[in-house]
DRENBAMI-13270 format. One record per residue: x, y, z of N, C-alpha, C, O in turn; residue in three letters. Coordinates in steps of 0.05 Angstrom, whole numbers, plus 32768, in hexadecimal, padded with zeros to 4 digits. Layout:
XYZXYZXYZXYZALA
...
This chain:
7F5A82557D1C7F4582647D0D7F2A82577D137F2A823F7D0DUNK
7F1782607D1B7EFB82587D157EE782477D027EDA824F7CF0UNK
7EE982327D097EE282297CEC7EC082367CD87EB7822D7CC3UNK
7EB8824C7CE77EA982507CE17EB182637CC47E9F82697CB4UNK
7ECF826B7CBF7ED582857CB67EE182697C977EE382727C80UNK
7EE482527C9B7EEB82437C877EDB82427C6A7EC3823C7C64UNK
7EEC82497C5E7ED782447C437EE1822C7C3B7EF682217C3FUNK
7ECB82257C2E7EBA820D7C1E7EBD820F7C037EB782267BFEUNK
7EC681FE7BE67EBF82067BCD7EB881EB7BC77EC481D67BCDUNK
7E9781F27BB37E9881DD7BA87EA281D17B947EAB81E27B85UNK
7EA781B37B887EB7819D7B7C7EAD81B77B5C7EC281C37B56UNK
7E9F81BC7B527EA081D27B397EAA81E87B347EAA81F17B1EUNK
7EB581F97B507ED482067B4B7EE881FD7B4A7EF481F67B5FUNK
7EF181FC7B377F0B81E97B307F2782097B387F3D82077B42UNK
7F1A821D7B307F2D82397B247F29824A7B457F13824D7B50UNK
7F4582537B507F4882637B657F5982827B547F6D82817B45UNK
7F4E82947B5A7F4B82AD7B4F7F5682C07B657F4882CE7B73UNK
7F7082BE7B677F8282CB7B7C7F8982EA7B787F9882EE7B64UNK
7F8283007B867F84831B7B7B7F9A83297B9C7F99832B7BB5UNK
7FAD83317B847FBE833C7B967FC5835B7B957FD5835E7B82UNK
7FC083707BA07FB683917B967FD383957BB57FD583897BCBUNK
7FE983AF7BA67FFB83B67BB6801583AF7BA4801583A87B8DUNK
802E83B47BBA804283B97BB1804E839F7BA98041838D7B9EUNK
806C839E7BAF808183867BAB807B83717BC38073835A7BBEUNK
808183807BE3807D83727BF7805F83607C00805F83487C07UNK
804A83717BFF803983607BFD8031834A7BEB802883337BEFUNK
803683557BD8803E83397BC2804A83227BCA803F830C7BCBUNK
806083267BCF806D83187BD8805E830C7BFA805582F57BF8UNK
805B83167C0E8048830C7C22803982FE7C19803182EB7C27UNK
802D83007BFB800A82ED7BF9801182D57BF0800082C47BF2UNK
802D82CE7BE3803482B57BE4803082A07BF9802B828A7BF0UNK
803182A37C13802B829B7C28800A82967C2C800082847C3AUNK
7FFC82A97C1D7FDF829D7C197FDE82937C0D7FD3827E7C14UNK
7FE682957BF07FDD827A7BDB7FF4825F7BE17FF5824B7BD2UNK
7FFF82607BEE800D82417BFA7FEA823A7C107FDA82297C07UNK
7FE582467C237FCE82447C307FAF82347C1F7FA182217C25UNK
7FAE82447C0A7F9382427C007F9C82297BED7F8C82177BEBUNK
7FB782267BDE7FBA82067BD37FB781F47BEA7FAC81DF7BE3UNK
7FBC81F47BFF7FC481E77C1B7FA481D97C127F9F81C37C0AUNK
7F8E81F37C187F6F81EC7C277F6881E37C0D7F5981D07C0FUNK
7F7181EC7BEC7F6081DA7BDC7F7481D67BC47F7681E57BB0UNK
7F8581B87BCB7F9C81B17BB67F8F81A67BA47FA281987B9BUNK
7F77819F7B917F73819F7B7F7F6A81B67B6F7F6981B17B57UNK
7F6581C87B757F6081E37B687F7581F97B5A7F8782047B65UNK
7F6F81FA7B477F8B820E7B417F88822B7B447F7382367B47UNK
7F9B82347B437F9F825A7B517FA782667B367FB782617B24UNK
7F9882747B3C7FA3828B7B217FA382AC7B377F9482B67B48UNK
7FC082B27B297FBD82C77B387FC082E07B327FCE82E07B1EUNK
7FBA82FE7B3A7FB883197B327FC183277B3C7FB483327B4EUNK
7FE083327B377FEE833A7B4A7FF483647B407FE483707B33UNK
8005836C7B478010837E7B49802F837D7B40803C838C7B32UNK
803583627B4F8050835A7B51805083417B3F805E83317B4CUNK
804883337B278043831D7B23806183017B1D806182E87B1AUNK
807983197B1E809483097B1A809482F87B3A809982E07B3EUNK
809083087B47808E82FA7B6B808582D77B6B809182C47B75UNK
807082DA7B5F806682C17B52806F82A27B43806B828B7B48UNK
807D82AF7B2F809282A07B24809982887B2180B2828B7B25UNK
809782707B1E80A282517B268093824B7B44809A82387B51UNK
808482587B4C806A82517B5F805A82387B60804382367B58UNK
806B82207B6B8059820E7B5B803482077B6A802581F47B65UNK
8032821C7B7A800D82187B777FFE822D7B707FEA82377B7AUNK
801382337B548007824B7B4B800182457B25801582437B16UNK
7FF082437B1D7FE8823A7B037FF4824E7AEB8007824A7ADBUNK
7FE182677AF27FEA827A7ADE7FE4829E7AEE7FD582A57B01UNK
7FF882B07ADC7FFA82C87AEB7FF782E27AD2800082EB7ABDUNK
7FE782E57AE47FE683087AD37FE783247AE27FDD83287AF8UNK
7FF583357AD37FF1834A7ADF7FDE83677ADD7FD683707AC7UNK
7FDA83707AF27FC183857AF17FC583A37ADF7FB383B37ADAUNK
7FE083A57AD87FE683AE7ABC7FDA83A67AA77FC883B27A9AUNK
7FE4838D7AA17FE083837A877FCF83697A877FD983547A80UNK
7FB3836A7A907FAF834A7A917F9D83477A837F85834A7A87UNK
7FAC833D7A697F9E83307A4E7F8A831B7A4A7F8D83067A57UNK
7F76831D7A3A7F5E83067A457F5582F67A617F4582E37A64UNK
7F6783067A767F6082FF7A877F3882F67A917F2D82E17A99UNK
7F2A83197A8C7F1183117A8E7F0282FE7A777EEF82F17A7DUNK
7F0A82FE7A617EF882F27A4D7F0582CA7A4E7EF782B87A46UNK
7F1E82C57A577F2582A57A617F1982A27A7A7F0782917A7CUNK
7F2082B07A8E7F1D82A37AAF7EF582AE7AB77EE982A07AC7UNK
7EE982C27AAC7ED882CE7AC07EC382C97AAA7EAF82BC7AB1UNK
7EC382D37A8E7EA882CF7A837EA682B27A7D7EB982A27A7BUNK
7E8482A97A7B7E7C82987A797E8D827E7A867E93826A7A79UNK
7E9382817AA47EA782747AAC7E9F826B7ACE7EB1826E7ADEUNK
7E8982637AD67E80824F7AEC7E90824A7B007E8982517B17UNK
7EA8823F7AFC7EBF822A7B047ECE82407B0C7EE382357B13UNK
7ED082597B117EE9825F7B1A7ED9827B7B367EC582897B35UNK
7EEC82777B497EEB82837B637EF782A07B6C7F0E82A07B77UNK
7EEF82B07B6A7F0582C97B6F7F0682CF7B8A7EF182D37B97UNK
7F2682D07B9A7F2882D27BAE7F3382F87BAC7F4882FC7BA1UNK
7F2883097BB57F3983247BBB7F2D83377BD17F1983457BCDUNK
7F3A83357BEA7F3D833E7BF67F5083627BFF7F60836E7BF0UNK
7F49836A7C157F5C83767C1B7F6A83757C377F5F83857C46UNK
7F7C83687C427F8483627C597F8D837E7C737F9283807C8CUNK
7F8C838F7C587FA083AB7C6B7F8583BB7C7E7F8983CC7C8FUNK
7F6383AD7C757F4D83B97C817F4883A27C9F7F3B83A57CB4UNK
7F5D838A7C957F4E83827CAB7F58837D7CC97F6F83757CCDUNK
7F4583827CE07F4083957CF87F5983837D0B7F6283907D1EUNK
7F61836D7D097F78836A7D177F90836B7D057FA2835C7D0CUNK
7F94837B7CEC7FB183877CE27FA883A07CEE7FB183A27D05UNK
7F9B83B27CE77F9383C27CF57FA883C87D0D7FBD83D57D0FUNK
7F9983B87D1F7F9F83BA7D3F7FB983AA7D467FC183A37D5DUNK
7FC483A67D2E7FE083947D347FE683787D497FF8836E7D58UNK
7FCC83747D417FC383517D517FCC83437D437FDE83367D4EUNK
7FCA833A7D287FD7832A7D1B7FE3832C7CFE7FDB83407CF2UNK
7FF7831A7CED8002831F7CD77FE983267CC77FD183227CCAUNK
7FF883327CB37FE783417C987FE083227C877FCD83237C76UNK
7FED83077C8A7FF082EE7C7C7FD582E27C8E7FC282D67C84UNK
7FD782E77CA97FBF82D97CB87FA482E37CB87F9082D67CBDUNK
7FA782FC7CB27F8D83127CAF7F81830C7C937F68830E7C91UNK
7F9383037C757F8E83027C5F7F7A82EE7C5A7F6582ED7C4EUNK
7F8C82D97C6B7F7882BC7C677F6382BA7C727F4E82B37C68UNK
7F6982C27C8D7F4782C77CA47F3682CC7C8B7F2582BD7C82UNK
7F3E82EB7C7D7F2382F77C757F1582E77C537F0182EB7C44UNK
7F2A82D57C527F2582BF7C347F1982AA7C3D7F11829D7C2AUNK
7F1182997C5D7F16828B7C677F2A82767C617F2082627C57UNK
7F4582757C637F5582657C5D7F60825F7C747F6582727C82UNK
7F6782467C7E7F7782417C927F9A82457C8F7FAB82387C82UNK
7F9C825C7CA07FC582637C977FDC824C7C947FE482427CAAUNK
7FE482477C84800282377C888022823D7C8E803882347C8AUNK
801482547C9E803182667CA48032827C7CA0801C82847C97UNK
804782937CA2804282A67C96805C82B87C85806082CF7C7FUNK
806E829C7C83808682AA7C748084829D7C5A807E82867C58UNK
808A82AE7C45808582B87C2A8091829B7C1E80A4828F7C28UNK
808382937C09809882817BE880A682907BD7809782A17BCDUNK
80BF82907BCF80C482947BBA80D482887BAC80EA82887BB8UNK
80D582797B9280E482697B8980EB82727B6B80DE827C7B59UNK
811082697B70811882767B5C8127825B7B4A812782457B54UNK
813582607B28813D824A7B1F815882477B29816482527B3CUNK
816182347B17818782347B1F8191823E7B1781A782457B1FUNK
818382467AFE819682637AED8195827A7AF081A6828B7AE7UNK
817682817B04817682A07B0E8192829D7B2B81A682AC7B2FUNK
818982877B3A819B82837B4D81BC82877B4481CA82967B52UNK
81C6827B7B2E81E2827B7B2681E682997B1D81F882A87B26UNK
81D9829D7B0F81D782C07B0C81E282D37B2581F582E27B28UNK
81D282CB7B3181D582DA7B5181EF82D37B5D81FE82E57B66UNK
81F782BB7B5F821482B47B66822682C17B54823982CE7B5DUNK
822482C07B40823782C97B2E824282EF7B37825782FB7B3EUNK
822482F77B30822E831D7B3E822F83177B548236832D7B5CUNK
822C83037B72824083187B88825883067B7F826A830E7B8EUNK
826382F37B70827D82EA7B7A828883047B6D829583137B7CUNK
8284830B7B54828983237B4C829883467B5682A983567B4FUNK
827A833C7B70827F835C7B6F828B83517B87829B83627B8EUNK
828A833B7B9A829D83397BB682B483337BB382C383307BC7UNK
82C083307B8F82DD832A7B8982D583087B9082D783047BA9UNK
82D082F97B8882CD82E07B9882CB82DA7BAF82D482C47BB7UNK
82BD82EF7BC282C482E17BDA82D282EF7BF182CA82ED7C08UNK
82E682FD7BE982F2830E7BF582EB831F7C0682F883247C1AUNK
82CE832F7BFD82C683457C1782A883357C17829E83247C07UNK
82A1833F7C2A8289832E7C32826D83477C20826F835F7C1CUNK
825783377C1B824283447C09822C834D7C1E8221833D7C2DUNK
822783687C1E8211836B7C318200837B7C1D820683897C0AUNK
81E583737C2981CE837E7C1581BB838D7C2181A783847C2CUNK
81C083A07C1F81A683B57C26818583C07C1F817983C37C0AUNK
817D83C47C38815A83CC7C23815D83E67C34815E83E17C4DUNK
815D84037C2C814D84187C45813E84287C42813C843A7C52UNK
812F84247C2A811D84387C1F810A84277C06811484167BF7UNK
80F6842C7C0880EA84267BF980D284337BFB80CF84497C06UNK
80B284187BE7809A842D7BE680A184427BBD80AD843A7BAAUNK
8092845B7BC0808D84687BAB80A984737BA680B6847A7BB9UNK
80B484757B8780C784767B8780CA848E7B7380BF84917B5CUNK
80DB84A07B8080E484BB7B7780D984C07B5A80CF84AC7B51UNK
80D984D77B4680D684DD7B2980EE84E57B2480FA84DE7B0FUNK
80F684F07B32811E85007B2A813184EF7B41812884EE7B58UNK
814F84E07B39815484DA7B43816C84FA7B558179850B7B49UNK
816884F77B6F8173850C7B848166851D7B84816C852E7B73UNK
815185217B93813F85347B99813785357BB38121852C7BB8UNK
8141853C7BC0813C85397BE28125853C7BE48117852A7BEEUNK
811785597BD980FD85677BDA80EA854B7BD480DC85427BE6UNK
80EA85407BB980DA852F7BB780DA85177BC280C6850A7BCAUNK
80F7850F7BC480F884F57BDB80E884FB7BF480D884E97BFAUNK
80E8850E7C0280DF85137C2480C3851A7C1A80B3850F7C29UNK
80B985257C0A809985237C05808385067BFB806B85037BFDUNK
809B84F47BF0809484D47BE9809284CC7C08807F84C17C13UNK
80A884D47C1280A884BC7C2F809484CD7C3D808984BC7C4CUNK
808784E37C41807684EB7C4C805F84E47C47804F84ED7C58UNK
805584D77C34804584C47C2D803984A57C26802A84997C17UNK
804B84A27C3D8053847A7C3B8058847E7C60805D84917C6FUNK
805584617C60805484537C798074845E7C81808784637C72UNK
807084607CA1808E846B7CAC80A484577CAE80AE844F7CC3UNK
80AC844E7C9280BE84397C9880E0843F7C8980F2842F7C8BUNK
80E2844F7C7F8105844F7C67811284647C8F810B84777C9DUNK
812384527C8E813D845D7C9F814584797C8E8141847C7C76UNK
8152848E7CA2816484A37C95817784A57C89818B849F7C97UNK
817C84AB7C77819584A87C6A81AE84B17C7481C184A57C6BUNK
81B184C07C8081C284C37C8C81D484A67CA481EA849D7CA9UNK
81BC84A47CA981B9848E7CBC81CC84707CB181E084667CBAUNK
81BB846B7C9C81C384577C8181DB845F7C7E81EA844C7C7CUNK
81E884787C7C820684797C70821784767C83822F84757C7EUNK
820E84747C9D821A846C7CB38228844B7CB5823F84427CB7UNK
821184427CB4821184277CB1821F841C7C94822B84067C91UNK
821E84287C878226841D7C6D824884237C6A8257841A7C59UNK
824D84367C808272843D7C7A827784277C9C828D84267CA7UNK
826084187CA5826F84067CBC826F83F27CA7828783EE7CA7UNK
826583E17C94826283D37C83828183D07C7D829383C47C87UNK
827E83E27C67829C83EB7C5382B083E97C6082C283DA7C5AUNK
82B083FC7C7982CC84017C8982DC83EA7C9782F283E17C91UNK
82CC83E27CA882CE83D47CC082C883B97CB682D783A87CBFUNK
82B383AF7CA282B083937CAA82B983877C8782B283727C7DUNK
82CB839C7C7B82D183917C5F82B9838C7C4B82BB83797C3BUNK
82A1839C7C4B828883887C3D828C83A07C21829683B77C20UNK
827E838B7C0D826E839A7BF98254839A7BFA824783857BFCUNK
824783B57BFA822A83BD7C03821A83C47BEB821C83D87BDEUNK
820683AA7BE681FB83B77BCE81DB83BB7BDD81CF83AD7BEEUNK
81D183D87BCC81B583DC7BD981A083DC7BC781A383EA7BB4UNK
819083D27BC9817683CA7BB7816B83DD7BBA816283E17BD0UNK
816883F17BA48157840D7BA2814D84127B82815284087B6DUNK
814284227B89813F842B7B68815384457B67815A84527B7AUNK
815A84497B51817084627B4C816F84777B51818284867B55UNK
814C847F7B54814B849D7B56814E849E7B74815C84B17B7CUNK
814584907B85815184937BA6817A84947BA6818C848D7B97UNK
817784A07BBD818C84B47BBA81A284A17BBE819984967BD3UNK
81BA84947BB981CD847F7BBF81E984917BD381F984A47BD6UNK
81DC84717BDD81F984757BF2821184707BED8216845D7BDEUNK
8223847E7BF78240847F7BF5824A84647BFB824084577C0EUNK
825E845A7BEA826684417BE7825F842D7BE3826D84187BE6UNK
8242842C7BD8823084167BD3822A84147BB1822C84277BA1UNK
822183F67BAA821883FC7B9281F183F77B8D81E283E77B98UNK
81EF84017B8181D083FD7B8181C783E67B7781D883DF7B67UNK
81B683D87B7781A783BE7B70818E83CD7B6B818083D87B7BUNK
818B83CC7B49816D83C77B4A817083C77B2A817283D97B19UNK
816F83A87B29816F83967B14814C838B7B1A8142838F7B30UNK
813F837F7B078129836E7B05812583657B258137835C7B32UNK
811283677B2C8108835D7B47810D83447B50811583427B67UNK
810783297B3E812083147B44813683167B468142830A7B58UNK
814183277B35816083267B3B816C83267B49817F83187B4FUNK
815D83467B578162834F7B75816A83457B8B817F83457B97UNK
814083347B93814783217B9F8155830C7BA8815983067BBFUNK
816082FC7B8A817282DC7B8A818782EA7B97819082D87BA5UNK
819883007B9C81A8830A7BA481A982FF7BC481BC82F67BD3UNK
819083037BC8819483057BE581A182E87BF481AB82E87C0AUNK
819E82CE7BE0819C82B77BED81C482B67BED81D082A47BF9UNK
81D082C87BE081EC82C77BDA81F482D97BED820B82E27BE9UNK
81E982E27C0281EC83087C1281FE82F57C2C81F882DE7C33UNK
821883097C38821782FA7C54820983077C6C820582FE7C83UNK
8203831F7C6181F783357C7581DE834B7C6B81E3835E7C5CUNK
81C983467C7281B083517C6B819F835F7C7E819183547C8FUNK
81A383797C7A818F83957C84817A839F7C74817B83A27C5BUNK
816683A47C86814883AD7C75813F83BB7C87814983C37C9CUNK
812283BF7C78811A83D77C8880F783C27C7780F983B17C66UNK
80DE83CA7C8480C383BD7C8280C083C57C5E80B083D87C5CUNK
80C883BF7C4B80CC83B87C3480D483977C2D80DF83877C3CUNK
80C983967C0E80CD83837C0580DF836D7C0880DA83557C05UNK
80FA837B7C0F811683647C10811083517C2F811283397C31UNK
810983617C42810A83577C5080F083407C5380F8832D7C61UNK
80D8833C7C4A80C383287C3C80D983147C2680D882FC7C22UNK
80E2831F7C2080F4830B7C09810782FF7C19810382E77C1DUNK
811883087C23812582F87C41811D82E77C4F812C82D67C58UNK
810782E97C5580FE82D27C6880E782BB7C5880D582AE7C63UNK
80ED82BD7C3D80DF82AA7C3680E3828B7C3B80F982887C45UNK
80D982797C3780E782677C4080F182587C2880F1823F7C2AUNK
80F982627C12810982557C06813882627C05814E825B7BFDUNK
8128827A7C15813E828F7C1F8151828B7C36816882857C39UNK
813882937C4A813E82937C68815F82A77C71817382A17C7DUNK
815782B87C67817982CE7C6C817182DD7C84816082EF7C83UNK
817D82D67C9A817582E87CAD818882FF7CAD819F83017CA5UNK
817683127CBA8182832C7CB4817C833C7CCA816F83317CDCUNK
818283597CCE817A83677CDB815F837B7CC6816083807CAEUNK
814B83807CDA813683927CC9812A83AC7CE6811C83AA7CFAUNK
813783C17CD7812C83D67CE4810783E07CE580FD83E97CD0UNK
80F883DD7CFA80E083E47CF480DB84057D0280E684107D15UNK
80C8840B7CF180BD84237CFE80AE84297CFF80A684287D16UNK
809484377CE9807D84447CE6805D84287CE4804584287CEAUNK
807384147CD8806583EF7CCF806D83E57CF1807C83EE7D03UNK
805683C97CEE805283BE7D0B806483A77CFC806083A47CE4UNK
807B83957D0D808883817D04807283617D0B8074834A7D02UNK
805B83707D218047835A7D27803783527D0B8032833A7D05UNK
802D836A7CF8802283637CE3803383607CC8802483617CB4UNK
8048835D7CC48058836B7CAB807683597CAD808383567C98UNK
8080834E7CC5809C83427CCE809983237CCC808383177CCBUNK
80AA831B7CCD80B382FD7CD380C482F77CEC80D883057CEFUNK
80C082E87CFA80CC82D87D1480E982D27D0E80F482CD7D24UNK
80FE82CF7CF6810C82C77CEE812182E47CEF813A82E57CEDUNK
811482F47CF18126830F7CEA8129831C7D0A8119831A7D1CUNK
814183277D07813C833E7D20813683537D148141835F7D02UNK
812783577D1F810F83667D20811283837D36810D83807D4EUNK
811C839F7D2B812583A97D43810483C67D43810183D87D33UNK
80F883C27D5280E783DD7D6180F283E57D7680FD83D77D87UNK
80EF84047D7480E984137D8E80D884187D8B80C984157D78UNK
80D584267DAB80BD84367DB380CA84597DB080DB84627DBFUNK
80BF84677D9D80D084727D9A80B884937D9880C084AA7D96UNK
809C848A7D9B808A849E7DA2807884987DAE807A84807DB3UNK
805B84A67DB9804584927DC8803B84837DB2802A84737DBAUNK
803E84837D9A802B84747D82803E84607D768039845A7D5FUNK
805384547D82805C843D7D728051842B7D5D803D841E7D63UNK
805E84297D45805184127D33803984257D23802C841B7D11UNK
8036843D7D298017844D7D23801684407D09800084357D09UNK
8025843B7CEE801284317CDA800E844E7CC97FFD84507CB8UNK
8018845A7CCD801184787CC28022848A7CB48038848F7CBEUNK
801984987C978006849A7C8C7FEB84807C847FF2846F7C74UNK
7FD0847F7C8F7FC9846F7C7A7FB9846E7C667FA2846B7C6FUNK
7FB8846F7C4E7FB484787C397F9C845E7C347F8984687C29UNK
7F96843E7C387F8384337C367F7284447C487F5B84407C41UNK
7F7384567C5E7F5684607C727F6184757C6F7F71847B7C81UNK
7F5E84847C607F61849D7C597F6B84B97C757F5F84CB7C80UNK
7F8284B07C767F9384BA7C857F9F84D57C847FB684DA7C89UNK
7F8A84E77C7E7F9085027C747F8E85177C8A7F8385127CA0UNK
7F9E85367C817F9D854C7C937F85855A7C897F7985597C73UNK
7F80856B7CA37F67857F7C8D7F7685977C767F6985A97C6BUNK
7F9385907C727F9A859C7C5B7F9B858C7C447FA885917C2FUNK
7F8C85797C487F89856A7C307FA7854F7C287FA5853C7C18UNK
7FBF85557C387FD585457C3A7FD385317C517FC5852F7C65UNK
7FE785237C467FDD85067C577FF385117C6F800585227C6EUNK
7FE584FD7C887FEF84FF7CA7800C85017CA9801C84F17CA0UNK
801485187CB8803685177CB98037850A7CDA8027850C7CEDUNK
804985007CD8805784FE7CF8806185157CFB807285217CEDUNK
8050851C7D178052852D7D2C807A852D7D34808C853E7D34UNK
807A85197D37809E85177D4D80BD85187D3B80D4851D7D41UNK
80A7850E7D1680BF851A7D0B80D884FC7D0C80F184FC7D0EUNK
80C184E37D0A80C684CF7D0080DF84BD7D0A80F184B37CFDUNK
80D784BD7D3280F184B17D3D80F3848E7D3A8107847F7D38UNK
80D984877D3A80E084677D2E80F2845E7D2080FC84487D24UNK
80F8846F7D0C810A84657CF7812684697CFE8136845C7CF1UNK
812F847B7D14815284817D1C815D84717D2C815284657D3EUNK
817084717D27818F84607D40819A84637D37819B84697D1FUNK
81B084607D4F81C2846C7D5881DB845C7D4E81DF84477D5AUNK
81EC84637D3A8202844F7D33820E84377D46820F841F7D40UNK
821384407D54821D842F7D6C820E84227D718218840D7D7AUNK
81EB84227D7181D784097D7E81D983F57D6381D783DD7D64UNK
81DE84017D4F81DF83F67D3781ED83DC7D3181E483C77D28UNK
820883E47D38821B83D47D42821D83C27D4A822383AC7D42UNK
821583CF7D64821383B07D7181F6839D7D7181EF838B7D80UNK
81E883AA7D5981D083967D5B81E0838F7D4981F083837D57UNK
81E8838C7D3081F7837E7D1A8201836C7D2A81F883557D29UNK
822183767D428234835A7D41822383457D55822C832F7D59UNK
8209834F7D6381FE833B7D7181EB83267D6381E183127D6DUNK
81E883317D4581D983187D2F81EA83117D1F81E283017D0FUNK
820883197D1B821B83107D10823283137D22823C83297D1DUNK
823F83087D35824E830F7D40826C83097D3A827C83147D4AUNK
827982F57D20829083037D18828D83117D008299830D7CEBUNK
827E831E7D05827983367CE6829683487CD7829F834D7CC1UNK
829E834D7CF882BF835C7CF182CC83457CF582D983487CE1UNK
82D383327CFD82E783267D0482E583167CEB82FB83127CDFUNK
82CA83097CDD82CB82F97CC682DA83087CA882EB83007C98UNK
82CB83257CAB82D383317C9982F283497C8C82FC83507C76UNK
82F6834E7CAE831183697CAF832883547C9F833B834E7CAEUNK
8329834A7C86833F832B7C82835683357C6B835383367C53UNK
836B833C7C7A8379834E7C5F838183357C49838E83207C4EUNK
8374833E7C2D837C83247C20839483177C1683AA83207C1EUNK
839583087C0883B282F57C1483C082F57C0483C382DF7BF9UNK
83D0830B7BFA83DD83057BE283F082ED7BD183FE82DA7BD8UNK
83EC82F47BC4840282DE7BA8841882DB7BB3842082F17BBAUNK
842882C97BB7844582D47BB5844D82D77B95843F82CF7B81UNK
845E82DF7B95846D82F47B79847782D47B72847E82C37B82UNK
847682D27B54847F82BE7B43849882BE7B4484A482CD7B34UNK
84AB82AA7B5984C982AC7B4C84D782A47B3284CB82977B22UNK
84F182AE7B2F84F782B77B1384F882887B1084FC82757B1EUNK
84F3828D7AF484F882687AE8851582717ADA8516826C7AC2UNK
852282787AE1853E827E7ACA8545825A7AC2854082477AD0UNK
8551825A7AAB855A823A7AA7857982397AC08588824C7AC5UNK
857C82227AC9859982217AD485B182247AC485BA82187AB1UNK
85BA82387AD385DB82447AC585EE82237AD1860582247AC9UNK
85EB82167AD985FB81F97ADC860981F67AC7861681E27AC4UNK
């Protein structure tokens, strides 16, 4: 970075005023900035303004958190009559190399704060009791052990008003970045899961998205969710939250992550496979976008023209991208279990 782009604070801001505007996932991404900005000024404390403010949580370079719902005396403690404190808020999604898919949305954040980056995979830290929690439901639901736990993300973003509504589901995703795989697609994959490799498939959704056959849904408290993942033996996503929670580095679950409409250059981690095609002349387009007003002259936001091939494959490529990031996936898992033998009879001796 430039050192020209470095900010400076003087020794009388004691208070860093961290503003985080967006969903789960970016939330989660800006962890990776405020590890950065404690980095450039570890005597300063962070207070931060989130969307997501559980993300946060046992953060230890994070002081105190409020959310943009509810944030109580926030202006009359931190901002009035208050010298000492610094407000950092940006928006990273304007700036001209996320844009152009030159660099992460984590390296563009800090550029524009001047902060020098410390990486760009996420914190999140959880206790021993959210952690034991999480062990506890998959030994649960994998029978102890017995079928292997795979955790799914394939949809996400704005989330239905009625749960099963095709109509309204396909008019939500027509207005969000080209990233939830087809369902159809997903149920493909999800009966190679079940069938073939013995797994229990739980998918992190909200209820009103439409559930897949043989799966159970996850969407407990947003921690909850997450701690799940560090218990998962097999993890699929799609450019949503789980997969930012995956590669955090208190996580590190590598997984497979389908990309499509999102650039994996601004939005991915090095740790994941990471699968793009080229699948129109506009790869990665980023489109609908709703921060630059990404509208038709019917007043509706931008459809894809091609009818949204980024997001498909082909069961079979599927496949074998799985057993090539897990390669005894069936052989670990196809394990018929081992039964009891039958209690023989204790009769007393007829002697």
């Amino acid at each position: 970075m430039n050192n020209v782009w470095k900010l400076e604070l003087p020794d009388s801001i004691d208070t860093i005023i961290f503003f985080c505007e967006g969903g789960i996932g970016k939330n989660i991404a800006s962890t990776a900035v405020i590890r950065a900005i404690k980095k450039q000024f570890p005597t300063k404390k962070i207070v931060v303004v989130g969307g997501s403010p559980e993300v946060f949580i046992h953060n230890p370079h994070v002081k105190k958190l409020f959310n943009f719902g509810n944030a109580l005396h926030f202006y009359s403690d931190l901002i009035a009559d208050n010298p000492s404190a610094y407000i950092m808020k940006v928006e990273p999604y304007m700036h001209y190399d996320y844009l152009n898919k030159n660099k992460h949305v984590v390296e563009c954040w800090c550029e524009m704060l001047g902060i020098e980056p410390d990486g760009v995979e996420p914190d999140l830290f959880f206790s021993p009791n959210e952690l034991e929690a999480a062990k506890l439901y998959v030994d649960e639901f994998t029978n102890n052990g017995k079928k292997k736990f795979a955790i799914i993300q394939w949809v996400g973003g704005k989330t239905p008003g009625q749960p099963n509504n095709p109509k309204e589901m396909k008019g939500l995703l027509a207005e969000m970045y080209r990233r939830a795989t087809p369902q159809k697609q997903m149920q493909e994959v999800v009966d190679f899961l079940v069938k073939e490799c013995n797994c229990k498939v739980g998918v992190v959704q909200h209820p009103n998205f439409p559930k897949l056959e043989g799966t159970e849904v996850i969407f407990f408290p947003l921690r909850a969710s997450i701690s799940l993942i560090y218990y998962s033996d097999y993890f699929i996503g799609v450019d949503s939250f789980l997969q930012h929670a995956a590669s955090a580095k208190q996580i590190q679950k590598k997984g497979l992550v389908i990309w499509g409409g999102t650039a994996k250059t601004c939005l991915g981690y090095d740790m994941q496979d990471n699968w793009e095609i080229k699948a129109c002349p506009s790869p990665a387009c980023h489109r609908p976008n709703s921060y630059l007003l990404d509208m038709q002259i019917n007043g509706q936001m931008w459809d894809c023209p091609y009818g949204e091939p980024c997001m498909k494959r082909n069961i079979t490529e599927v496949k074998d991208r799985l057993l090539k990031l897990y390669p005894n996936m069936i052989e670990a898992s196809v394990q018929e279990d081992i039964k009891e033998p039958k209690e023989t009879c204790k009769c007393p001796s007829t002697k």
